[in-house]
C-alpha positions as MATLAB code, in Angstrom:
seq = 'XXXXXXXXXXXXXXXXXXXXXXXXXXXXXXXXXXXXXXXXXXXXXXXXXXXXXXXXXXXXXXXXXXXXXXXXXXXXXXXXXXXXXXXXXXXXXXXXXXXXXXXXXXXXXXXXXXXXXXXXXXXXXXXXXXXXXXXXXXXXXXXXXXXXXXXXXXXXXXXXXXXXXXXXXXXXXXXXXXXXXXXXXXXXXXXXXXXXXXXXXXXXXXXXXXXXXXXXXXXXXXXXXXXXXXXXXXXXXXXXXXXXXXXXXXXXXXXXXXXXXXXXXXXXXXXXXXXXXXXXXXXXXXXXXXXXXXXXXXXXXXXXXXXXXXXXXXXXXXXXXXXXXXXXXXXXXXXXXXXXXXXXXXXXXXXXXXXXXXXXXXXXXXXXXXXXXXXXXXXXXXXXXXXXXXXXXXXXXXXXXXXXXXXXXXXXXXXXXXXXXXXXXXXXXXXXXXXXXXXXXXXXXXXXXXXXXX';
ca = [
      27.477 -122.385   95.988;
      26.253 -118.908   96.948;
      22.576 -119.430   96.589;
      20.376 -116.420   95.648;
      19.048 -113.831   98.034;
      15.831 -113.002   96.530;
      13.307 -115.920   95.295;
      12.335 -115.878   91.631;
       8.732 -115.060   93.119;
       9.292 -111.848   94.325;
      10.224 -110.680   90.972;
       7.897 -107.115   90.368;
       5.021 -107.069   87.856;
       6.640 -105.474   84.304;
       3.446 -103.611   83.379;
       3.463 -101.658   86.421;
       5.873  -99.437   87.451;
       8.324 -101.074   89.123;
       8.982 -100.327   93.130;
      12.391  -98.726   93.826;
      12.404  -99.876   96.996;
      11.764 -103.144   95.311;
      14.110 -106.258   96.768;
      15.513 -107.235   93.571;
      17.042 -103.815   92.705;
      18.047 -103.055   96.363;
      19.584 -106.634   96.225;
      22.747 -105.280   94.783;
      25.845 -104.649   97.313;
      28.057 -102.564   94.586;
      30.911 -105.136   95.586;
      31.865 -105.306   91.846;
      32.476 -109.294   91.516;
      30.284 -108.705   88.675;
      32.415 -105.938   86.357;
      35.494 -108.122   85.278;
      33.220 -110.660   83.932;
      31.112 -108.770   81.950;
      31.864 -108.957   78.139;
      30.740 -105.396   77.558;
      32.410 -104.098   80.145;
      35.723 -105.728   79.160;
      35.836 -103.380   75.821;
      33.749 -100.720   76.621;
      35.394 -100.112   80.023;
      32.407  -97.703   81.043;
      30.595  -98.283   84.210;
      27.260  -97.973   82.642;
      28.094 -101.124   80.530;
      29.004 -103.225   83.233;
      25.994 -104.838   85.837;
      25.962 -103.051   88.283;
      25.963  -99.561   86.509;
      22.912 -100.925   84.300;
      21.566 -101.868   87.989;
      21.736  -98.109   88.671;
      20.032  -96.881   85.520;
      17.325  -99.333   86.166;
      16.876  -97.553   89.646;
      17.999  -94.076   88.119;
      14.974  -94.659   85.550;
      11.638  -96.250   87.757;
      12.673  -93.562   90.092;
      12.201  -90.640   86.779;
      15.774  -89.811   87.209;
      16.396  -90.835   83.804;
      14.544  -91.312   80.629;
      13.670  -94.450   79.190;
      14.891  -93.293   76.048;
      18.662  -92.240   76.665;
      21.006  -93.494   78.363;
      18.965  -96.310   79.782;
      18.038  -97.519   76.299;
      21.939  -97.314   75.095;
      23.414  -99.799   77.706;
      20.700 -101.945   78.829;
      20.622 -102.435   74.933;
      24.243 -103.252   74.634;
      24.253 -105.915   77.590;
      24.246 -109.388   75.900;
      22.189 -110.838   78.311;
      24.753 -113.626   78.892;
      24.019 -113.592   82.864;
      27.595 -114.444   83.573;
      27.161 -111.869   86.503;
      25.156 -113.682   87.759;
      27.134 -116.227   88.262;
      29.566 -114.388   90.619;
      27.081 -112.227   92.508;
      27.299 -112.857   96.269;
      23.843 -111.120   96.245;
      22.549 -113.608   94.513;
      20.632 -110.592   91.938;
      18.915 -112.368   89.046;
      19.945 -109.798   86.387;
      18.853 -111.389   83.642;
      15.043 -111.241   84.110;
      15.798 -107.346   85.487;
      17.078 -107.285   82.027;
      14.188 -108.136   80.171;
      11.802 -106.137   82.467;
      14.151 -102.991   81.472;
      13.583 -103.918   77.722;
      10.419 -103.773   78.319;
      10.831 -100.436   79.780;
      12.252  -98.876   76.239;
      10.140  -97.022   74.064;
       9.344  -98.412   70.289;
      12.884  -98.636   68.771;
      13.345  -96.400   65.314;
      12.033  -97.154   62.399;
      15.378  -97.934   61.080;
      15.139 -101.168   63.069;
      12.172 -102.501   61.627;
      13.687 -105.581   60.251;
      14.378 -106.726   63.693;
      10.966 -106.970   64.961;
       9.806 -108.309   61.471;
      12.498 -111.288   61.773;
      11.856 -112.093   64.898;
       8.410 -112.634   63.968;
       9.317 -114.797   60.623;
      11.054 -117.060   62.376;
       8.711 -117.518   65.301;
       5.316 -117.258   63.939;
       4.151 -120.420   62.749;
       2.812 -119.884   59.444;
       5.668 -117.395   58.740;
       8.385 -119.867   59.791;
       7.493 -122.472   57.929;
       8.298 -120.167   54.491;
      11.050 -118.594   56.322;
      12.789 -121.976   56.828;
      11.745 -123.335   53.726;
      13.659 -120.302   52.184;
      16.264 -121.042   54.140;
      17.059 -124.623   53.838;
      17.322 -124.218   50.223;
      19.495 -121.054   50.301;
      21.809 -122.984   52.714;
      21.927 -126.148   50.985;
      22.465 -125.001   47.442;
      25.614 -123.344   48.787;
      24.412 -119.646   47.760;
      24.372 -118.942   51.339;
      27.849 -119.922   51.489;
      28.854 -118.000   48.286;
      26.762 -114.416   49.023;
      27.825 -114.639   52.700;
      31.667 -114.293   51.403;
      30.652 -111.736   49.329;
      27.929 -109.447   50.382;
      28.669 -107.051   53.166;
      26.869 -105.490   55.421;
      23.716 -107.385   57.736;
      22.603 -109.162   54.351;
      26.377 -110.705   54.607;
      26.028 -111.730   58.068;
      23.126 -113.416   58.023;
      23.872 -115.672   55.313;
      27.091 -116.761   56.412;
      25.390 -117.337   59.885;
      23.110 -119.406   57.596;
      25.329 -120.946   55.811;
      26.611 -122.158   59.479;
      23.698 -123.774   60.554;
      24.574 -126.653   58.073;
      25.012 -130.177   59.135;
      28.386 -131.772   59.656;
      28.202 -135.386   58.846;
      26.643 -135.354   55.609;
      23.201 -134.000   54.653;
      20.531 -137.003   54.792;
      18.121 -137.012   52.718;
      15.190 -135.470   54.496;
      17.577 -132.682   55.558;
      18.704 -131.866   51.671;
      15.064 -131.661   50.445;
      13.620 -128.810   53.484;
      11.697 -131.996   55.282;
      11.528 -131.161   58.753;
      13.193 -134.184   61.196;
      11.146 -137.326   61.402;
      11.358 -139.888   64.515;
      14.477 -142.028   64.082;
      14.545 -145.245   65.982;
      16.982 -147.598   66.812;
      16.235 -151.285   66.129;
      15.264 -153.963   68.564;
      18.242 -155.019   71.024;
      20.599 -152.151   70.178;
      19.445 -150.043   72.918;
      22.369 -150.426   75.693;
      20.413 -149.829   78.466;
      17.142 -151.005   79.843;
      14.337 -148.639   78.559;
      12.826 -146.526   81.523;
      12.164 -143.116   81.116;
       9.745 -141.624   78.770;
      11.043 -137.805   77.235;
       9.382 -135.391   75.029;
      11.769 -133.021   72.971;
      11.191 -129.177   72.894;
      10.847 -128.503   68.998;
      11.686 -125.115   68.962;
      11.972 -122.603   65.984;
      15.554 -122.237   64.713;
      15.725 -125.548   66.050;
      13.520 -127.301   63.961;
      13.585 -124.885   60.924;
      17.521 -125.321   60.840;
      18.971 -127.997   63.030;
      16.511 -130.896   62.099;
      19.780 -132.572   61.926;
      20.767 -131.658   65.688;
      17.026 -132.950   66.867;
      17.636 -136.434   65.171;
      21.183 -137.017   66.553;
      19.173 -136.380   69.886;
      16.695 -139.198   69.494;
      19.247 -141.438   68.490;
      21.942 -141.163   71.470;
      18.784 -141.230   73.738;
      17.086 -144.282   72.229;
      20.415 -145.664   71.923;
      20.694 -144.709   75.786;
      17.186 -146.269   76.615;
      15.098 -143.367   76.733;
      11.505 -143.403   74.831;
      10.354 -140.526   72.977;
       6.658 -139.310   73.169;
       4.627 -136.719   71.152;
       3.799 -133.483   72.485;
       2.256 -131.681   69.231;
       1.102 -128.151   69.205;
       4.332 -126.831   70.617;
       5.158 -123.083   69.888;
       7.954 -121.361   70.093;
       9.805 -120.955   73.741;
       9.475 -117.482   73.969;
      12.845 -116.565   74.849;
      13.979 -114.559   71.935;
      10.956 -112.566   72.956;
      11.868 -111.583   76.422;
      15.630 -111.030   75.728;
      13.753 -108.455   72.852;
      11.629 -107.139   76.178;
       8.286 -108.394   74.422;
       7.713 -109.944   78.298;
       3.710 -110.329   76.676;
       4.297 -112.115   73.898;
       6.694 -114.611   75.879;
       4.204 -114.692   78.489;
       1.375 -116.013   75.857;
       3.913 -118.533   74.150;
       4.881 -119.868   78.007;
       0.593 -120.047   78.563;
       0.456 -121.978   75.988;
       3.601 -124.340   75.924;
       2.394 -125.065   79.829;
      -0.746 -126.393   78.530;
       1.245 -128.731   75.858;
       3.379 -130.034   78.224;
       0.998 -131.024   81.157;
      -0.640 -133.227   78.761;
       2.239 -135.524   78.105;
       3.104 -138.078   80.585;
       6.820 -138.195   80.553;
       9.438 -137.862   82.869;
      11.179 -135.041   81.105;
      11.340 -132.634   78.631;
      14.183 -132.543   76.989;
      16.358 -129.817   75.363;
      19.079 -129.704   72.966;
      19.022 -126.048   72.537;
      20.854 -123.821   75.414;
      18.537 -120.900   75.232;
      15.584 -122.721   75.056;
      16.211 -124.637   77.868;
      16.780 -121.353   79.793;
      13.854 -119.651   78.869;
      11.423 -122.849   80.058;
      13.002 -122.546   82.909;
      12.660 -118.765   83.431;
       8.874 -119.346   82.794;
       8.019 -119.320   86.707;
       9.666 -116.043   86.727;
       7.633 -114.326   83.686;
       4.469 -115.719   84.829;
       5.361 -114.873   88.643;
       2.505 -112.287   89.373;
      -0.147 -115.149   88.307;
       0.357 -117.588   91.427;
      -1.947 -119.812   89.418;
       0.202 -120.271   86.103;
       3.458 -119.610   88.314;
       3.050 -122.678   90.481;
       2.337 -124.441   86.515;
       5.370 -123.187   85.231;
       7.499 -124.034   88.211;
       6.269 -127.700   87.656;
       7.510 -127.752   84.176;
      10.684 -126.304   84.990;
      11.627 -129.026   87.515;
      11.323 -131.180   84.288;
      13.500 -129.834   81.792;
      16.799 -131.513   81.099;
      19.204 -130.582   78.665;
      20.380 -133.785   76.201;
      23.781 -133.141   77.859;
      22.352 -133.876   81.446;
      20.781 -136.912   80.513;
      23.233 -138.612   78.479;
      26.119 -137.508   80.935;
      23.845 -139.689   83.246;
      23.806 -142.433   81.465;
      27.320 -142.362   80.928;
      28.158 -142.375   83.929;
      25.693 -144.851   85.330;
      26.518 -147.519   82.298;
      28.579 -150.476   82.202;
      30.806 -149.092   79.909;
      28.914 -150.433   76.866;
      26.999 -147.181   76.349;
      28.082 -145.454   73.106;
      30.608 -148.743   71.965;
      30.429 -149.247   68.205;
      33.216 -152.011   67.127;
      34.452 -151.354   64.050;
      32.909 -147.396   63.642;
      34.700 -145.100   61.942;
      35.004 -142.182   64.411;
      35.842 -138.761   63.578;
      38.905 -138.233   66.651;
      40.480 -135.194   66.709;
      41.237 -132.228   69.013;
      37.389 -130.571   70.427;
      37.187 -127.086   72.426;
      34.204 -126.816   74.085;
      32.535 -123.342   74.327;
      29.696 -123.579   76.725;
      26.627 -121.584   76.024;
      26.270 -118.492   78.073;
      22.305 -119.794   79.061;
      23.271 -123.576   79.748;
      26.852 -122.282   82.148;
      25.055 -119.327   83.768;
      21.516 -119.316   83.317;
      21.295 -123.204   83.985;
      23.804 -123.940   85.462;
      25.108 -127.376   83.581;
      28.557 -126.855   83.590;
      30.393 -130.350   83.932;
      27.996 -132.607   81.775;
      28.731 -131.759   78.124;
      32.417 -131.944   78.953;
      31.920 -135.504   80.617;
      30.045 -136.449   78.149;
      32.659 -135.242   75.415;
      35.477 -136.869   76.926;
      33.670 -140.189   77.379;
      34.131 -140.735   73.418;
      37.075 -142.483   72.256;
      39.340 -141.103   69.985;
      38.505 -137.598   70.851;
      40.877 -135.322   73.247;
      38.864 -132.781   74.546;
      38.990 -129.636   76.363;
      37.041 -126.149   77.202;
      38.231 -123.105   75.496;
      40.363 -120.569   77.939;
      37.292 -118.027   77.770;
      34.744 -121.468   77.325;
      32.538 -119.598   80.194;
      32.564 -115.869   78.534;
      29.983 -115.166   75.736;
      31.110 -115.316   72.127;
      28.913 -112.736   71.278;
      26.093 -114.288   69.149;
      23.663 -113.802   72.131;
      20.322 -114.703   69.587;
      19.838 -111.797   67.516;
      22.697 -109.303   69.373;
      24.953 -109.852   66.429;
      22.613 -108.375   64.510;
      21.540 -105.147   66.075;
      24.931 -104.650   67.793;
      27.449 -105.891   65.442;
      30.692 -104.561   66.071;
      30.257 -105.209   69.380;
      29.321 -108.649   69.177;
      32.757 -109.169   66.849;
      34.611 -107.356   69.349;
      33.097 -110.243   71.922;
      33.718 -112.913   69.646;
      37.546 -111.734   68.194;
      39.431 -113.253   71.665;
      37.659 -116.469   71.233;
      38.505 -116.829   67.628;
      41.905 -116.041   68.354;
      42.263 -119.146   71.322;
      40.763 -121.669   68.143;
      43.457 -120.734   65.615;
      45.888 -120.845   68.828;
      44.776 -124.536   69.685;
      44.351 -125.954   66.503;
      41.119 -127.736   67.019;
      39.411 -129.867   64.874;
      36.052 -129.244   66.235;
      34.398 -126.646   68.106;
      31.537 -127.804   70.639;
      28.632 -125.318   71.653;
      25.050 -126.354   73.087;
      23.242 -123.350   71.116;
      22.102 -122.837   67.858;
      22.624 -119.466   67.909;
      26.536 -119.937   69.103;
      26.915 -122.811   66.467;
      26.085 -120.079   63.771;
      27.591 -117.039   65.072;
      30.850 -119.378   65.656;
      31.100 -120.876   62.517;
      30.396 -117.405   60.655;
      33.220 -116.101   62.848;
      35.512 -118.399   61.301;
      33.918 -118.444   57.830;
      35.241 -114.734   58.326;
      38.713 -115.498   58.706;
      39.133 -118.006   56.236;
      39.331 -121.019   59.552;
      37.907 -124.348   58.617;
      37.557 -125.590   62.117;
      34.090 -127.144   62.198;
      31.348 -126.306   64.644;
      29.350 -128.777   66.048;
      26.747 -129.510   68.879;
      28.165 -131.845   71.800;
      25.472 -134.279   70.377;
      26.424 -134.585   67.253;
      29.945 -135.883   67.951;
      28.025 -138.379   70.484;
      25.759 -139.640   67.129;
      28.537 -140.296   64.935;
      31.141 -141.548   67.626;
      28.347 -143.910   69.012;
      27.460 -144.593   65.094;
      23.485 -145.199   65.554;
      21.617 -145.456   62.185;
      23.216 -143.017   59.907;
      21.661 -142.608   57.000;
      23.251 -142.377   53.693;
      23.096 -139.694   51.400;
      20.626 -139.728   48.685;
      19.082 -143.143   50.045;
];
């Protein structure tokens, strides 16, 4: 493994102008590993929309070359920010937090666009979320989300059907049904497989726990069930990350400020994850807050303890007896799974191997990654949105692999991929189910599932 030429804590101050002569944008070596990965590159086929000619316009624009407001502000807004460059760069150039200093970069977007910044804030901000989701919840569980998406067209159409994806797969318990946000689920004495000895505090999140209440409670389970004790960390906020990719660098700043403090009050071993862009963006926290040594050296302390619920059960997987997960006598789903990896958890994280061995450790199940499982699908948080046709240009290879291997689930580690996936193939009339890795692991390991309308 190639490991990176420039430290995350030489990355330049975003209020200032940034240095031309600055490491980070010398860094690059214009070999080009970088181009053939690059989603937007693949369709666009214009240097400018591949890395390493938004690595020019960066320098092209501190350097007054360039406005902020032209060319720059076309393709550093079309990049998805899915970092795959990164993964290839012998350079070791961490593009994805050059990225977000670039947004920052852009002047106010037009007015037309004012729905963007208004629901980013409705589904961050707390007392706005909590109507937002409300809202939500009952528009996806009534089915209208799932009737208007078919019908309506336009952003109004895409947004409910990637609603209307967000809905759980094994039945809708009760506390899910009614808009009651997930409540601790614990299993009962002795059914824990493993010797309890690590403490863990889960990452709420926003979309996370305003839509996938159901994916947080599958978590607890498969951990308790793997030994793991959960602990309360309240006055979380949301991660920030949807604010950075955006360019608000401030406002993620505040939210990382303030998650810091959270977290360094809970004595746990980790904190845990189930959401691939989340995960990402607490561990990109040393490198937003890295021209404060005092909150940098904080952040990089909570970084070393994220884990994503992948990592950890993978672990105990592999470290069990080979009693971990056995239920005699469960009904288990089976059935072909692809496995799409999240752009933030394969590139920006680097988990690659862990949701697969964790997949294939379930009986009955014969699973394997998707031919472009390590490309972006194109959901890339609220991309699909502003950039629509070229998000479904993204997404239209991947959709055609599904229909090509018949699967009967489709595994991602996002919320965001789960909904732009499943509205993908709400669009083409597929009924191949989307699913997060830990959601298979709940029902296949059968912990506690709770009966509809109990």
């Amino acid at each position: 493994m190639i490991e990176s030429a420039v430290a995350v804590g030489d990355l330049p101050d975003a209020s200032g102008a940034v240095d031309v002569t600055d490491e980070l944008l010398a860094a690059c070596v214009h070999c080009g590993f970088c181009i053939p990965v690059c989603p937007t590159w693949d369709i666009l086929r214009e240097e400018n929309d591949s890395p390493r000619g938004r690595l020019y316009l960066m320098r092209a624009e501190a350097e007054g070359r360039v406005q902020a407001d032209g060319a720059f502000s076309l393709h550093v807004g079309r990049c998805l920010g899915c970092r795959a460059c990164e993964s290839v760069c012998p350079a070791g150039v961490p593009f994805g937090h050059l990225l977000e200093r670039a947004r920052a970069r852009i002047p106010q977007r037009p007015v037309a666009h004012w729905w963007e910044r208004w629901m980013l804030e409705a589904l961050t901000t707390p007392r706005r979320a909590r109507v937002t989701y409300a809202v939500a919840r009952f528009l996806r569980n009534s089915g209208v989300a799932d009737i208007l998406g078919r019908l309506l067209p336009g952003t109004a159409g895409r947004a409910l059907r990637l609603l209307s994806a967000s809905r759980p797969t094994f039945g809708t318990t009760r506390a899910a049904a009614v808009g009651i946000p997930a409540t601790r689920l614990e299993v009962q004495d002795g059914e824990a497989l493993m010797a309890e000895t690590q403490a863990y505090v889960l990452l709420s999140g926003c979309v996370m726990e305003g839509l996938f209440g159901h994916v947080h409670d599958a978590t607890r389970r498969t951990l308790a069930r793997a030994g793991y004790r959960e602990v309360e960390a309240p006055g979380q906020v949301c991660c920030g990350a949807l604010h950075a990719h955006a360019g608000l660098l401030e406002e993620a700043r505040e939210q990382a400020r303030h998650n810091i403090r959270v977290f360094e009050s809970v004595d746990c071993e980790w904190i845990v994850t189930d959401s691939a862009g989340c995960g990402a963006g607490l561990k990109d926290y040393p490198a937003w807050l890295t021209d404060d040594p005092d909150w940098r050296d904080r952040a990089e302390a909570l970084a070393a303890r994220v884990k994503d619920v992948t990592e950890i059960l993978a672990d105990a997987v592999t470290n069990s007896d080979g009693t971990l997960g056995s239920s005699p006598g469960a009904e288990l789903p089976g059935g072909r799974v692809g496995y799409d990896a999240p752009c933030h958890l394969h590139h920006a994280q680097g988990v690659r191997d862990d949701p697969l061995v964790l997949l294939r450790s379930l009986p009955g199940f014969e699973v394997e990654a998707l031919p472009s499982s390590d490309r972006c699908c194109g959901g890339a948080g609220m991309y699909n949105l502003v950039q629509p046709d070229l998000a479904a240009l993204v997404l239209a290879p991947k959709l055609g692999e599904i229909e090509h291997g018949r699967y009967d689930w489709i595994a991602t580690g996002n919320p965001g991929c789960i909904m732009y996936l499943g509205a993908g193939l709400m669009r083409v009339g597929d009924r191949t189910l989307v699913v997060h890795p830990v959601e298979l692991v709940d029902h296949a390991w059968n912990d506690q599932q709770e009966e509809p309308g109990e």
